[in-house]
C-alpha atoms as a printed R data frame, in Angstrom:
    type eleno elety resid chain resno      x       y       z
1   ATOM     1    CA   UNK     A     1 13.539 123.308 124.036
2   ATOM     2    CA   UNK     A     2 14.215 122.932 127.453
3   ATOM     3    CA   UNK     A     3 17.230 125.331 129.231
4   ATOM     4    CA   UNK     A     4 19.767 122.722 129.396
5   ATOM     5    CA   UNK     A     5 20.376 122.815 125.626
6   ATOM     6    CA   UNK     A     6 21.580 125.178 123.422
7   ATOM     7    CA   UNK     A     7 21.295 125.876 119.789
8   ATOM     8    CA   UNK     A     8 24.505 125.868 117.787
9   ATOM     9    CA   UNK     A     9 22.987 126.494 114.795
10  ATOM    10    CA   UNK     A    10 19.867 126.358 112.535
11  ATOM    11    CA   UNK     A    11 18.654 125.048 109.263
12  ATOM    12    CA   UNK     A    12 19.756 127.944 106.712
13  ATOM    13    CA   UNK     A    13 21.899 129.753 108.611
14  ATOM    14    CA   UNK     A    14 25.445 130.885 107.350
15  ATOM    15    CA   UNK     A    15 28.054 128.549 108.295
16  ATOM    16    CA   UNK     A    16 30.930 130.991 109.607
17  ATOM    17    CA   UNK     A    17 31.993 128.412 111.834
18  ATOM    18    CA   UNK     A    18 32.675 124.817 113.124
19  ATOM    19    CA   UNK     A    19 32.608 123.460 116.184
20  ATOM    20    CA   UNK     A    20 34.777 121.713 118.791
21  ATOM    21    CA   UNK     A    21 33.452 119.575 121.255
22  ATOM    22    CA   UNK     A    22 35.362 117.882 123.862
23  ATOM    23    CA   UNK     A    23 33.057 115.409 125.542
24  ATOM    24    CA   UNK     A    24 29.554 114.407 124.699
25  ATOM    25    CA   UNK     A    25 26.538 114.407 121.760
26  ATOM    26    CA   UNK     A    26 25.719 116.990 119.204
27  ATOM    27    CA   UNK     A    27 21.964 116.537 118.382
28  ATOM    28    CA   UNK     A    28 21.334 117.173 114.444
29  ATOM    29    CA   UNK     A    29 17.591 117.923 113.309
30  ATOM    30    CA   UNK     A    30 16.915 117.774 109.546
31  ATOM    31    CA   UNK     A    31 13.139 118.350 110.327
32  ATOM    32    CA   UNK     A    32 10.668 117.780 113.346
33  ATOM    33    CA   UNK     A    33 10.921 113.945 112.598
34  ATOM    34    CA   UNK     A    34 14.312 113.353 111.127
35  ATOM    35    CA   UNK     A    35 16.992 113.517 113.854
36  ATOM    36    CA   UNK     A    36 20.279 111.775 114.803
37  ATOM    37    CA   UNK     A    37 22.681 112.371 117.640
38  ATOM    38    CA   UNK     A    38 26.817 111.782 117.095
39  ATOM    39    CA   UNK     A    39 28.164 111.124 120.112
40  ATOM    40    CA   UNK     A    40 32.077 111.279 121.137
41  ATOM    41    CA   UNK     A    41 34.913 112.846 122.224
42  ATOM    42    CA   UNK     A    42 37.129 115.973 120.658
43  ATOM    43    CA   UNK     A    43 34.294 115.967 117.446
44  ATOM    44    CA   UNK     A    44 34.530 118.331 115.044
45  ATOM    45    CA   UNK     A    45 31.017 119.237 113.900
46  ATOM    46    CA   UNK     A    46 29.191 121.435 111.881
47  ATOM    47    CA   UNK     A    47 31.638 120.668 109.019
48  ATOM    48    CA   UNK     A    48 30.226 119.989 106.042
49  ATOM    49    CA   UNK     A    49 28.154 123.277 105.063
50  ATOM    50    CA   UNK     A    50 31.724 125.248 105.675
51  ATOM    51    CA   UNK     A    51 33.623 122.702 103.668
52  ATOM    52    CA   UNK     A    52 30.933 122.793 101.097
53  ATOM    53    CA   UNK     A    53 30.927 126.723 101.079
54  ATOM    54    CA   UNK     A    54 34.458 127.167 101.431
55  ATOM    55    CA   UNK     A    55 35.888 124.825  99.770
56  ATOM    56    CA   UNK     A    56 33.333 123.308  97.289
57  ATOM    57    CA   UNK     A    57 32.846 126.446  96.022
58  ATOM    58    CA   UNK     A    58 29.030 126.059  96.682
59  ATOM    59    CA   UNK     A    59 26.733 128.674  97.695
60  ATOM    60    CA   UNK     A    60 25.913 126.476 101.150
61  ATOM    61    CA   UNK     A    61 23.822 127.343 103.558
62  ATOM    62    CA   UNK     A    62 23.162 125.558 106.978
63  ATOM    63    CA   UNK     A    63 20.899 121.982 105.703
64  ATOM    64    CA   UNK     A    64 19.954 121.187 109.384
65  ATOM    65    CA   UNK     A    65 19.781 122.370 113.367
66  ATOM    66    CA   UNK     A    66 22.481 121.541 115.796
67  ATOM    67    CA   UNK     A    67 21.992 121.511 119.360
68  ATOM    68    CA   UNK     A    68 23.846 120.540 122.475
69  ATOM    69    CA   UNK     A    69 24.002 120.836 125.958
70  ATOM    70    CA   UNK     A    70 25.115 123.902 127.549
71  ATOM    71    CA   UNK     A    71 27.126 121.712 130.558
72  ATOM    72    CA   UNK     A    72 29.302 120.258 127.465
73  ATOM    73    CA   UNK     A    73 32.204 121.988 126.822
74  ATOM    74    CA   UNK     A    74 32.562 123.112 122.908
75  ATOM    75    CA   UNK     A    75 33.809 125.780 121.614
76  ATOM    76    CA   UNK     A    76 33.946 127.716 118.031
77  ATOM    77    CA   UNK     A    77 36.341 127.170 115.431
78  ATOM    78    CA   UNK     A    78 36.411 130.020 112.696
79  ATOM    79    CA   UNK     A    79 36.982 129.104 109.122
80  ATOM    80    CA   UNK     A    80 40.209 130.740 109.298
81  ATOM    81    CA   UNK     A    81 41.036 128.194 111.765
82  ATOM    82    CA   UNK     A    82 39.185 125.863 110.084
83  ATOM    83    CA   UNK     A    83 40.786 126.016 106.534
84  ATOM    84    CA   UNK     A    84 44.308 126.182 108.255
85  ATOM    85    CA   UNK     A    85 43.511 122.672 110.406
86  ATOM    86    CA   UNK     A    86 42.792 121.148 107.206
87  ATOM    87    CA   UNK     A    87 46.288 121.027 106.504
88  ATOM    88    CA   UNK     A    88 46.687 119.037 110.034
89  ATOM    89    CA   UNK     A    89 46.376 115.153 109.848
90  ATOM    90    CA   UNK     A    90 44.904 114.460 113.160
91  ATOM    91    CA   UNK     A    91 42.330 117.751 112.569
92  ATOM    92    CA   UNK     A    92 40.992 116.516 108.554
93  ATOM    93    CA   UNK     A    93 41.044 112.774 110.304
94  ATOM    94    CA   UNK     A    94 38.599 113.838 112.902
95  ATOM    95    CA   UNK     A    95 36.168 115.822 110.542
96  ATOM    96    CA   UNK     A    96 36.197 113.146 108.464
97  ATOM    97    CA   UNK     A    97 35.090 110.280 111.376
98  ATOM    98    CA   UNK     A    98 32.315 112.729 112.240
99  ATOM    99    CA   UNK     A    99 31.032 113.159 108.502
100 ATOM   100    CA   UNK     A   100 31.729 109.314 107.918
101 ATOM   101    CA   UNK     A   101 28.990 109.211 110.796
102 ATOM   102    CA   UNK     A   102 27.082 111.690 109.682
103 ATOM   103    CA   UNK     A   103 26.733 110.267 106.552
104 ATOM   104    CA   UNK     A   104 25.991 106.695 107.425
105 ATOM   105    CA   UNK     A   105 23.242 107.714 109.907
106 ATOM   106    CA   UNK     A   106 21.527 110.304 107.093
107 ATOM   107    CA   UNK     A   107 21.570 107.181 105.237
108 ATOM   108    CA   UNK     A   108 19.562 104.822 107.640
109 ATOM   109    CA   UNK     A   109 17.116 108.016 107.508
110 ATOM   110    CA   UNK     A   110 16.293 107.674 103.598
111 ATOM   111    CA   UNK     A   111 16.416 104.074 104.077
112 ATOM   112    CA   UNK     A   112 13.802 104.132 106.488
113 ATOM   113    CA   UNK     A   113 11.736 107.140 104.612
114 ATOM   114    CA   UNK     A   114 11.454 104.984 101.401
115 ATOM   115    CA   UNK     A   115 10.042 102.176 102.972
116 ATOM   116    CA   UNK     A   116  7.029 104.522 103.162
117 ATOM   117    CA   UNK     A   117  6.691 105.608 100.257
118 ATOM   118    CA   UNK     A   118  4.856 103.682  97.126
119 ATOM   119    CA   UNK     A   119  6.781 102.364  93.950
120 ATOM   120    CA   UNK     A   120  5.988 104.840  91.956
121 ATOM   121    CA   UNK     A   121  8.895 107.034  93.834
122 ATOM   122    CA   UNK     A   122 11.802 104.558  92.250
123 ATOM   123    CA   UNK     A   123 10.896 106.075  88.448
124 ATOM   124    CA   UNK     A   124 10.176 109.337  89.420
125 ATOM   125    CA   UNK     A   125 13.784 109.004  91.268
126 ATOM   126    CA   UNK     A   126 15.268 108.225  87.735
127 ATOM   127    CA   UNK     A   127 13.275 110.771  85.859
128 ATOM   128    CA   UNK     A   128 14.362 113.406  88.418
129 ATOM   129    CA   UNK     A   129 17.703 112.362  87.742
130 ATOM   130    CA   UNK     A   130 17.804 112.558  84.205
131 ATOM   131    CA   UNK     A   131 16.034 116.131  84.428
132 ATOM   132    CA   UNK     A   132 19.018 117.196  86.367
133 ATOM   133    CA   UNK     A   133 21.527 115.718  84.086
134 ATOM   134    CA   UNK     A   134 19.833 118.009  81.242
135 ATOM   135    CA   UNK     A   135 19.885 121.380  83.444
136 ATOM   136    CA   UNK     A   136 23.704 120.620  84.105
137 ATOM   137    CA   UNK     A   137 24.705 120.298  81.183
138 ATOM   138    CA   UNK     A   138 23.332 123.175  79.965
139 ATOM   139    CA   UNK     A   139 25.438 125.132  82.926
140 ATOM   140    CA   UNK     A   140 28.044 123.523  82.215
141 ATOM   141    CA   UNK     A   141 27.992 124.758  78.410
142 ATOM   142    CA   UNK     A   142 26.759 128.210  79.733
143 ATOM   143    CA   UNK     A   143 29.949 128.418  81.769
144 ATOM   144    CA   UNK     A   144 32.105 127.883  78.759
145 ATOM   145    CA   UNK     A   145 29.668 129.649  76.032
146 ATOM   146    CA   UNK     A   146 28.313 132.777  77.714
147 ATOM   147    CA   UNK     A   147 25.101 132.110  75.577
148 ATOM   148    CA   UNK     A   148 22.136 134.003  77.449
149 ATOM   149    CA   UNK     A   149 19.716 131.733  75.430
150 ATOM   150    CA   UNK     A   150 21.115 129.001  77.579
151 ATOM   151    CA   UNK     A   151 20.994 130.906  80.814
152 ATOM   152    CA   UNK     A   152 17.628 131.454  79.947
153 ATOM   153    CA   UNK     A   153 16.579 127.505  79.746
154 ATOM   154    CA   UNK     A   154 19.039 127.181  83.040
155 ATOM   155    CA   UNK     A   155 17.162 130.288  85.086
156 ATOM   156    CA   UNK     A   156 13.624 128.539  83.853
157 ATOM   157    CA   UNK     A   157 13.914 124.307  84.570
158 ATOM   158    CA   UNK     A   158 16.663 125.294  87.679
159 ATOM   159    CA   UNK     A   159 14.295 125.906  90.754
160 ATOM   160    CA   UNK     A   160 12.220 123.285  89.877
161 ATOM   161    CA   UNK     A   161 11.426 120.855  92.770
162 ATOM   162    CA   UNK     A   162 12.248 118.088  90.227
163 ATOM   163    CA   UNK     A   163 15.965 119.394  89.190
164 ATOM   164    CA   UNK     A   164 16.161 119.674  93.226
165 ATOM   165    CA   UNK     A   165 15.043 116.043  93.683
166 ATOM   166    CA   UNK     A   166 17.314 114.668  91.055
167 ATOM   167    CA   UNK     A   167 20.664 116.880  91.723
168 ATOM   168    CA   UNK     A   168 20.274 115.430  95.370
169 ATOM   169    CA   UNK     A   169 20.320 112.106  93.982
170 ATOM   170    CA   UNK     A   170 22.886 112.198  91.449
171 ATOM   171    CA   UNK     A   171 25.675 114.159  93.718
172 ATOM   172    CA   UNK     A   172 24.886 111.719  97.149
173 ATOM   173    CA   UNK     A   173 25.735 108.814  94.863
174 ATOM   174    CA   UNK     A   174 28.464 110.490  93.044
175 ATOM   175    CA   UNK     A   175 32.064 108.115  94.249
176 ATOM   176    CA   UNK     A   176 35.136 109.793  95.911
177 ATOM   177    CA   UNK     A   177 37.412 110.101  93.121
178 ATOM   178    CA   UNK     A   178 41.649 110.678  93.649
179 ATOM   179    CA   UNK     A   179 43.405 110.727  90.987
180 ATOM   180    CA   UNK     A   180 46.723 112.365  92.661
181 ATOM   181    CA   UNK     A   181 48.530 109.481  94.023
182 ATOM   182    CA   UNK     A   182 51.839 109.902  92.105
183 ATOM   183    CA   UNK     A   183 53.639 109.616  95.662
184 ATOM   184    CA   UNK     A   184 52.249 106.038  97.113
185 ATOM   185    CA   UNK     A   185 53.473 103.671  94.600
186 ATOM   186    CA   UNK     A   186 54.857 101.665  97.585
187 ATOM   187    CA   UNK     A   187 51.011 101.078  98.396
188 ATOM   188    CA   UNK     A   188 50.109  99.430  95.034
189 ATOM   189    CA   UNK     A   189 48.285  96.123  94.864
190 ATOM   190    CA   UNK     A   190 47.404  93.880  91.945
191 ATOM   191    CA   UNK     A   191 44.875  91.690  92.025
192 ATOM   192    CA   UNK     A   192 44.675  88.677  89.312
193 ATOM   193    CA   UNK     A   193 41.047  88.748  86.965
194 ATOM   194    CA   UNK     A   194 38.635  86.808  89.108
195 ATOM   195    CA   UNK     A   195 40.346  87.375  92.644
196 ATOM   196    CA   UNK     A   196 38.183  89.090  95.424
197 ATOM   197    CA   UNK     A   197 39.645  92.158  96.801
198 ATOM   198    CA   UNK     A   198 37.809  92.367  99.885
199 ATOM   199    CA   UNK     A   199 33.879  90.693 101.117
200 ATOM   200    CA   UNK     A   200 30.915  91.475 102.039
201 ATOM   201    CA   UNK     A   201 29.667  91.625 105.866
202 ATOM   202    CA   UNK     A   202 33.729  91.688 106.671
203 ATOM   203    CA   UNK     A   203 35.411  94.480 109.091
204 ATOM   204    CA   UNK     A   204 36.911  97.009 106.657
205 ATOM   205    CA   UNK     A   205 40.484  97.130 107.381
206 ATOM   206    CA   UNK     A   206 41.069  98.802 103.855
207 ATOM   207    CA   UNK     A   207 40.446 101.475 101.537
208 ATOM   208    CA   UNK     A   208 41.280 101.104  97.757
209 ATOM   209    CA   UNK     A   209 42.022 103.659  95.057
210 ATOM   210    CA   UNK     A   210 41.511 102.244  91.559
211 ATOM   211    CA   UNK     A   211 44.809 102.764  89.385
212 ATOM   212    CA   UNK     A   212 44.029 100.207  86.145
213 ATOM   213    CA   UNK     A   213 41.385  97.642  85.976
214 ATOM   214    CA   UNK     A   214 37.636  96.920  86.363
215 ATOM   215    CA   UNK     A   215 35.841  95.538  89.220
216 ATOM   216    CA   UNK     A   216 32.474  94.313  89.866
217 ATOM   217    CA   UNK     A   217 30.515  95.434  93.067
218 ATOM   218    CA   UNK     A   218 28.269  92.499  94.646
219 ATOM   219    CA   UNK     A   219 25.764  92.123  97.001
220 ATOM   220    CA   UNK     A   220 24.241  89.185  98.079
221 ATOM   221    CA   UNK     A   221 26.372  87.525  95.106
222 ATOM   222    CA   UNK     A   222 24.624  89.999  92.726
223 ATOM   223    CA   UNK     A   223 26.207  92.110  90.384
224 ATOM   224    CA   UNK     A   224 24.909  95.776  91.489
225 ATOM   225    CA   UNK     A   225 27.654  98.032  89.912
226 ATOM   226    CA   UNK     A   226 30.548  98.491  88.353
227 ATOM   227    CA   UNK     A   227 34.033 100.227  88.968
228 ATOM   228    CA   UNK     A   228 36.652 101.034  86.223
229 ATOM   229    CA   UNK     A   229 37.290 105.243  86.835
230 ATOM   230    CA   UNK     A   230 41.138 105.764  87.698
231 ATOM   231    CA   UNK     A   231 40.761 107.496  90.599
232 ATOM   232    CA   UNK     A   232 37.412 106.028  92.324
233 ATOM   233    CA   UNK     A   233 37.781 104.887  96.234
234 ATOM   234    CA   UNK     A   234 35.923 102.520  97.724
235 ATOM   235    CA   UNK     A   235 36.050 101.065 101.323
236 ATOM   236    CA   UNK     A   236 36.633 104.388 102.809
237 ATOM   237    CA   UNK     A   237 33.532 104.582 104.824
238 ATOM   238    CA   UNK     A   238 33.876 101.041 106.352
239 ATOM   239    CA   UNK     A   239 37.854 102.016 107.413
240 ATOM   240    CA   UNK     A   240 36.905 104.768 109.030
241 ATOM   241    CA   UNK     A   241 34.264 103.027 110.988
242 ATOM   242    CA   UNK     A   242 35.806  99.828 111.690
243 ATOM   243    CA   UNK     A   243 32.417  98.326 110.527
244 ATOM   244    CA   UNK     A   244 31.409  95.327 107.912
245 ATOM   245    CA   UNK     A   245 31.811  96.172 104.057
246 ATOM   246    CA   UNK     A   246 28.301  96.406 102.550
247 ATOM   247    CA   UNK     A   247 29.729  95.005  99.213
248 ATOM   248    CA   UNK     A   248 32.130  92.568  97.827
249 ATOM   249    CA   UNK     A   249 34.719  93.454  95.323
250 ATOM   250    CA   UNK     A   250 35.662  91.152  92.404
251 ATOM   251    CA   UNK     A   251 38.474  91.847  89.961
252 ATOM   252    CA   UNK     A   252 37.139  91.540  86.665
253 ATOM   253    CA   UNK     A   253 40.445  91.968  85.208
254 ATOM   254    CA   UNK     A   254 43.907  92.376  86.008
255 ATOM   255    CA   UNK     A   255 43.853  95.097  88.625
256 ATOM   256    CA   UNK     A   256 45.834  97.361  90.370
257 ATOM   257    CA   UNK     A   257 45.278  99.198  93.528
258 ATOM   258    CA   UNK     A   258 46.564 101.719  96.117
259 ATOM   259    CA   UNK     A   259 45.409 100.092  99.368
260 ATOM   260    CA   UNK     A   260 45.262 101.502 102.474
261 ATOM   261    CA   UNK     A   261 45.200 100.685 105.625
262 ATOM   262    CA   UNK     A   262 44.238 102.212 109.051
263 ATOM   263    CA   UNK     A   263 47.082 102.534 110.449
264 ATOM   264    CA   UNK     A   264 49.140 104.265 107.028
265 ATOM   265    CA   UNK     A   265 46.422 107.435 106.946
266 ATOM   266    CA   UNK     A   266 49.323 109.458 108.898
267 ATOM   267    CA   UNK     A   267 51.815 108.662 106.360
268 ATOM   268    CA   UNK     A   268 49.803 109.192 103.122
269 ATOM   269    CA   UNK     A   269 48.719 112.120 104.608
270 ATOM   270    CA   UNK     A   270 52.320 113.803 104.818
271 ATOM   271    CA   UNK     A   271 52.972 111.875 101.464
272 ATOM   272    CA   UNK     A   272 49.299 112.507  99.338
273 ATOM   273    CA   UNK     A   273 47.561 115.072 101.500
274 ATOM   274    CA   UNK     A   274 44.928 115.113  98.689
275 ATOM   275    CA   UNK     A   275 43.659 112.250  99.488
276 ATOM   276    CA   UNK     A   276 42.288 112.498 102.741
277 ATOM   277    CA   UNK     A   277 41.243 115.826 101.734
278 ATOM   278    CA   UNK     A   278 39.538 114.264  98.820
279 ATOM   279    CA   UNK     A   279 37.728 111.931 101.072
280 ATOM   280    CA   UNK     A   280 36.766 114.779 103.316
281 ATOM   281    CA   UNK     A   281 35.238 117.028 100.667
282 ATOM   282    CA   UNK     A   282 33.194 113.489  99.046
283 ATOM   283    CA   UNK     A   283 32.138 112.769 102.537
284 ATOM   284    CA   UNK     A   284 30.887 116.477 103.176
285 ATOM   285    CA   UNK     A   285 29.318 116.211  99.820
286 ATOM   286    CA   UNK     A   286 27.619 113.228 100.332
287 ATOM   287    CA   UNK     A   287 25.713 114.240 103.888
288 ATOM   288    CA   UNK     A   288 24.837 117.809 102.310
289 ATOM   289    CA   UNK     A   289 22.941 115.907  99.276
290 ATOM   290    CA   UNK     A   290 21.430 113.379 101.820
291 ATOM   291    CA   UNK     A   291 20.227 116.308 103.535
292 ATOM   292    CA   UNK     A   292 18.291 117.364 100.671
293 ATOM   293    CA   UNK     A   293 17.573 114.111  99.369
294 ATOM   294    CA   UNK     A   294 15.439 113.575 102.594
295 ATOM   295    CA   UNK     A   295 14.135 117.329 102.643
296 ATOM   296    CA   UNK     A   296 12.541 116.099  99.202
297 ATOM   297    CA   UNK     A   297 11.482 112.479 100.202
298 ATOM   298    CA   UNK     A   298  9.640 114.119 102.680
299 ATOM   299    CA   UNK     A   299  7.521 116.748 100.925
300 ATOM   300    CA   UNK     A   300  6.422 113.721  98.897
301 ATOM   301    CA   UNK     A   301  5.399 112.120 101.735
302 ATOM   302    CA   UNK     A   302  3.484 115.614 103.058
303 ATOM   303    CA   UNK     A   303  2.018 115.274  99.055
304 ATOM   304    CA   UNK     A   304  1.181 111.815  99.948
305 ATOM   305    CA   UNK     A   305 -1.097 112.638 103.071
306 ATOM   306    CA   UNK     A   306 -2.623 115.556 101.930
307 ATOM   307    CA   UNK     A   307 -5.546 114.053  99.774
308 ATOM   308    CA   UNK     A   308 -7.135 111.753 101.461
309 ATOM   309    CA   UNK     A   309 -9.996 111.546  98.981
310 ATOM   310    CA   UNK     A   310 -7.173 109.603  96.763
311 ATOM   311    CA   UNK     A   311 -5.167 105.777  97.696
312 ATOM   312    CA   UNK     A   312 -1.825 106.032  97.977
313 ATOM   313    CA   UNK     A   313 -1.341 104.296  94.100
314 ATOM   314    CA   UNK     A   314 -3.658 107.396  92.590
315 ATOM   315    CA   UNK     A   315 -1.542 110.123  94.104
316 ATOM   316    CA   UNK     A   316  1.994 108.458  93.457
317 ATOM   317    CA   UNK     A   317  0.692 108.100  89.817
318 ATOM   318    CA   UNK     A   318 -0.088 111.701  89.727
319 ATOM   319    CA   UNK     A   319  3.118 112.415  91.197
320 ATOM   320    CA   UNK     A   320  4.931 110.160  88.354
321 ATOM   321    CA   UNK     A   321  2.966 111.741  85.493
322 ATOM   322    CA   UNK     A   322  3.517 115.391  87.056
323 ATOM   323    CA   UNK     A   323  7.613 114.792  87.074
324 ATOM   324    CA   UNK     A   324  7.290 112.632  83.442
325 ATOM   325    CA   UNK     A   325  5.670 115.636  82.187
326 ATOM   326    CA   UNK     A   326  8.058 117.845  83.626
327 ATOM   327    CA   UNK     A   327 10.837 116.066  81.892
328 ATOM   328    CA   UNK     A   328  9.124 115.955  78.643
329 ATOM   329    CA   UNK     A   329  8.566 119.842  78.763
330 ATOM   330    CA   UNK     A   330 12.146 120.088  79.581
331 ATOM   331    CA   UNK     A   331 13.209 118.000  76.605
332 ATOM   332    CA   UNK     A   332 11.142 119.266  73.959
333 ATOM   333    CA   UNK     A   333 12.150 122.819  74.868
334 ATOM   334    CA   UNK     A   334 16.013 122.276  74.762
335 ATOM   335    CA   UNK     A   335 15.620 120.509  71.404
336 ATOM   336    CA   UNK     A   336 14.031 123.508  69.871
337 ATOM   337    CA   UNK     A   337 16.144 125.990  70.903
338 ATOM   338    CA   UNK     A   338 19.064 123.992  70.018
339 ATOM   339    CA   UNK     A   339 17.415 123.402  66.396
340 ATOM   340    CA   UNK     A   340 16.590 127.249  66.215
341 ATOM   341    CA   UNK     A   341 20.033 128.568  67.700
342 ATOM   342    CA   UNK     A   342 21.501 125.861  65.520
343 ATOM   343    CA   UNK     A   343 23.889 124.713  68.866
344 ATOM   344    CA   UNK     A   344 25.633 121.625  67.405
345 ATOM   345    CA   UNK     A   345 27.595 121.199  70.512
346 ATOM   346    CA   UNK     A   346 24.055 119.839  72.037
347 ATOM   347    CA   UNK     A   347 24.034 117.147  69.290
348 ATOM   348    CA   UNK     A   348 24.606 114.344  71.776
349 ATOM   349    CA   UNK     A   349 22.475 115.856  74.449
350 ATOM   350    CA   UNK     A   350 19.193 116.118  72.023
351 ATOM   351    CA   UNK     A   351 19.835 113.256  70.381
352 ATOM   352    CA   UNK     A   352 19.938 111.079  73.780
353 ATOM   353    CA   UNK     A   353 16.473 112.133  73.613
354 ATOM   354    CA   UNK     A   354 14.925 109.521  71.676
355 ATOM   355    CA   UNK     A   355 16.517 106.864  73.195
């Protein structure tokens, strides 16, 4: 690296700080290949591994490098400091522009890494994911239970590449979700069944929070999801932005939602401060899994080019079969313990198994 730059930080590292830069570009290297720069002034950066640590709850490490020039004025911020700005409007505003970056540049980054990779990757995606759903679960009823059988199935199928793959997936897609909004009633919004709330490849000017109702999500004119959690926002990374929505929304229903605009963040903030903490922590969330979303697209990709003996089709069929059998091994394995320990409350998780 050449003299003029200097290292903020590096993959793994503990995150005992952010940072504060007044003027210029923080460099961010998720691997050799994998790099973006977010450019600006009076950033915040290195956010998201202290928010996940600190505030997440999550045992967070570092997920990429951060460099910067050394002529660039930037200075630490402790998580003391940190914790206590996130109480500030303009100071959780600002962290979450730079992880509203973050995020949609980490993005273009998978996009562009799984246009390399063969078919194949799309089912092992979903059987990744449902391996993860099954290890989670079983936390989950090993944090209420104390059962050390359980731990014992968690401890085994946890450190698997495969639960790695999936839990990226699932928790990079998972929705910011508010449901504390008791104090912006004057921001409510119905929409009549069949109305559009806002269009595709249109400047977000809006973010929603859903309070009753169902909504379709379109793209293209094609029906690609659909919303009907209290508590689910949409549009918040195209506000903060000021770019085009990537989706329309259709009421499917009678709907009613707290929209907000640009210009009322200040005053939800001193009325709701959860929410733009909410979006801050969903945001952080969302970059850390992308992070290790691509971290695992990639050492696909290194499994991809190691065999050259084999095309492309033979190895991404091994790799399918390897993570099918993983999931099967999984499965069959949770169902006979559960029969053995006689664990009724796994009734609907075993019995999803033949479906």
């Amino acid at each position: 690296m050449e003299r003029n730059y200097i290292k903020l930080y590096g993959d793994s590292a503990d995150p005992d700080s952010a940072f504060f830069l007044t003027e210029g570009s923080v460099y961010f290297y998720l691997s050799d290949s994998d790099k973006y720069a977010v450019t600006g002034r009076n950033l915040i950066v290195g956010a998201t591994e202290v928010i996940m640590k600190h505030i997440a709850g999550l045992d967070a490490r570092r997920i990429e490098s951060a460099v910067t020039k050394d002529c660039e004025a930037i200075r630490k911020i402790s998580v003391d400091k940190f914790m206590a700005g996130m109480d500030n409007y303009s100071f959780i505003l600002n962290v979450s522009l730079v992880l509203a970056k973050q995020v949609q540049l980490t993005n273009q980054i998978i996009t562009k890494t799984f246009k390399q990779l063969a078919g194949d990757e799309a089912k092992s995606r979903e059987l990744s994911m449902e391996y993860f759903r099954i290890v989670d679960r079983l936390k989950t009823e090993y944090a209420k239970r104390k059962m050390p059988w359980i731990n014992d199935l968690v401890k085994k199928y946890e450190p698997s590449l495969t639960f790695k793959r999936g839990e990226a997936y699932v928790r990079s897609a998972e929705p910011t979700r508010i449901t504390e909004t008791t104090n912006l009633s004057d921001q409510l919004t119905e929409y009549p069944r069949g109305s559009i709330i806002c269009e595709e490849n249109t400047v977000g000017e809006e973010m929603f929070i859903l309070q009753t109702g169902v909504i379709e999500v379109l793209i293209g004119g094609n029906k690609v999801a659909t919303i009907e959690e209290p508590g689910t926002v949409t549009g918040e990374m195209a506000l903060l932005l000021g770019e085009p929505r990537t989706a329309t929304l259709k009421a499917v229903n009678g709907v009613v939602l707290t929209k907000i605009r640009k210009e009322d963040l200040k005053s939800v903030a001193e009325k709701q401060g959860e929410v733009l903490k909410g979006i801050s922590l969903a945001l952080a969330r969302r970059h850390y899994y992308n992070a290790v979303k691509i971290d695992t697209l990639n050492r696909s990709l290194v499994e991809q080019r190691m065999d050259a003996s084999e095309s492309k089709e033979a190895k991404w069929a091994a790799a399918l079969a390897k993570t099918a059998k993983e999931l099967t091994a999984l499965k069959d394995e949770v169902e006979e313990v559960a029969r053995a320990r006689k664990a009724d409350f796994l009734d609907d998780l075993t019995g999803s198994f033949s479906s």
